[in-house]
C-alpha positions as CSV (number, residue, x, y, z in Angstrom):
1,X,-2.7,-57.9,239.8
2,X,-4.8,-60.6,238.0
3,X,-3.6,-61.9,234.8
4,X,-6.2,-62.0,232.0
5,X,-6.2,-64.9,229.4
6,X,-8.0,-64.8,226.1
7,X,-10.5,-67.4,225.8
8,X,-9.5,-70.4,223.6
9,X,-11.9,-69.7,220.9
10,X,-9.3,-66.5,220.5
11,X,-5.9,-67.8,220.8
12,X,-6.2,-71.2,218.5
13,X,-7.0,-68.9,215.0
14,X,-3.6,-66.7,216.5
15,X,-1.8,-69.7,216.7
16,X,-2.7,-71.1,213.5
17,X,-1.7,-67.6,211.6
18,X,1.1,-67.5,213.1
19,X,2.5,-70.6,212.0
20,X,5.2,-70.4,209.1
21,X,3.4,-73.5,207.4
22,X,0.0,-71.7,207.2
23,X,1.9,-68.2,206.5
24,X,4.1,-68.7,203.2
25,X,2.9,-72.3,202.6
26,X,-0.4,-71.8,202.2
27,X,-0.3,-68.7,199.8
28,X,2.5,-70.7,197.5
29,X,-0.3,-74.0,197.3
30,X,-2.9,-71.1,196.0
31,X,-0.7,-69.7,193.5
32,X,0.5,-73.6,191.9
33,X,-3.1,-74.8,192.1
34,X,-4.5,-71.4,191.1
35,X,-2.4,-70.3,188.6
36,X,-3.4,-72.3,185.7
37,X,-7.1,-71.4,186.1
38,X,-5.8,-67.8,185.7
39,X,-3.9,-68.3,183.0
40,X,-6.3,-70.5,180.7
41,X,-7.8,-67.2,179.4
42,X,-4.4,-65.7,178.1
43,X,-3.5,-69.3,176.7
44,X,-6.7,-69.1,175.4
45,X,-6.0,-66.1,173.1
46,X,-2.9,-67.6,171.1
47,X,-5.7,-70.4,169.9
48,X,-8.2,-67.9,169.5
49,X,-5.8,-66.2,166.7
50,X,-4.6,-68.9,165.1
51,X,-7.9,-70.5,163.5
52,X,-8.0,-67.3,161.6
53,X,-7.5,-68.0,157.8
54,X,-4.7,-66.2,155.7
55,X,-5.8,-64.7,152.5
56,X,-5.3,-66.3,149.2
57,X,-3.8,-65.0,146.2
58,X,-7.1,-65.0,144.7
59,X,-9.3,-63.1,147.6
60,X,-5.9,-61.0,147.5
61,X,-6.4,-59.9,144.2
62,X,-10.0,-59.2,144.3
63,X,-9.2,-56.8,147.5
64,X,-6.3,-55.5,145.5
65,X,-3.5,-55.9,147.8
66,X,0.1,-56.3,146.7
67,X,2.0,-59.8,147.6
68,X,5.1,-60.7,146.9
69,X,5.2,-63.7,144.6
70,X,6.9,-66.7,146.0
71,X,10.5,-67.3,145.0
72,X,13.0,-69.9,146.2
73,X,15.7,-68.2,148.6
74,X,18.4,-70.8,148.9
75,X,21.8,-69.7,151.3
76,X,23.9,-69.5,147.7
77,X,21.2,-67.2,146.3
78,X,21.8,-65.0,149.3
79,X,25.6,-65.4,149.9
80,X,25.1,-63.8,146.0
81,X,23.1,-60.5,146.8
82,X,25.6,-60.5,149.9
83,X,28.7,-60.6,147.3
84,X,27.2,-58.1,145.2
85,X,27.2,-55.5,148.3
86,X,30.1,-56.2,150.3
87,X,33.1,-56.7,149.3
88,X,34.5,-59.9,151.0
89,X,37.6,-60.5,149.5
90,X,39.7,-56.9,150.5
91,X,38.9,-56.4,153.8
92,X,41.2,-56.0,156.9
93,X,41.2,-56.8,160.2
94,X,41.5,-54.0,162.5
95,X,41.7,-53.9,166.4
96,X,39.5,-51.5,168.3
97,X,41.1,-49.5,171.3
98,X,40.7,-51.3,174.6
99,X,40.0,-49.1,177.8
100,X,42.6,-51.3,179.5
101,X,45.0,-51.3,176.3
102,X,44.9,-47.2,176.4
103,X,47.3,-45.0,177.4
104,X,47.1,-41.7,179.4
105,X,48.4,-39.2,176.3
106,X,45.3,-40.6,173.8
């Protein structure tokens, strides 16, 4: 029986896809040299959107749209409305039920 070989033009491209270098190196080089080309257009999009101007109080008023006037919030001013709801002073620790802390009658 006579043994067939491929001709060399053939087996060198085999060879070369075959190889672990050209297989999972290769693809990885595309996608960290290719990636940022991709992704200029979504980058793109958060600089598109922020050159746009916010409305004034005056073009707000002509369109009549209701803004809220600018006040000072300071952390005691706050603390305050919190005070006001909740009453900090009486209140009382209490211990939920752990699953390992249960026992088998509860």
């Amino acid at each position: 029986m006579e043994r067939t070989t491929l001709p060399y033009r053939i087996t060198t491209p085999m060879k070369i896809f075959s190889n672990k270098t050209f297989k999972y190196g290769l693809p990885f080089m595309i996608l960290v040299v290719g990636a940022p080309f991709g992704l200029t257009e979504f980058t793109s999009l958060r600089y598109r959107f922020r050159s746009q101007q916010s409305v004034s109080r005056e073009e707000a008023e002509l369109l009549t749209l209701d803004m809220k006037k600018p006040g000072k919030v300071t952390l005691e001013s706050e603390y305050e409305k919190l005070k006001k709801d909740i009453d900090i002073d009486k209140w009382e620790n209490k211990r939920l039920p752990r699953p390992w802390n249960e026992t088998e009658d509860t």
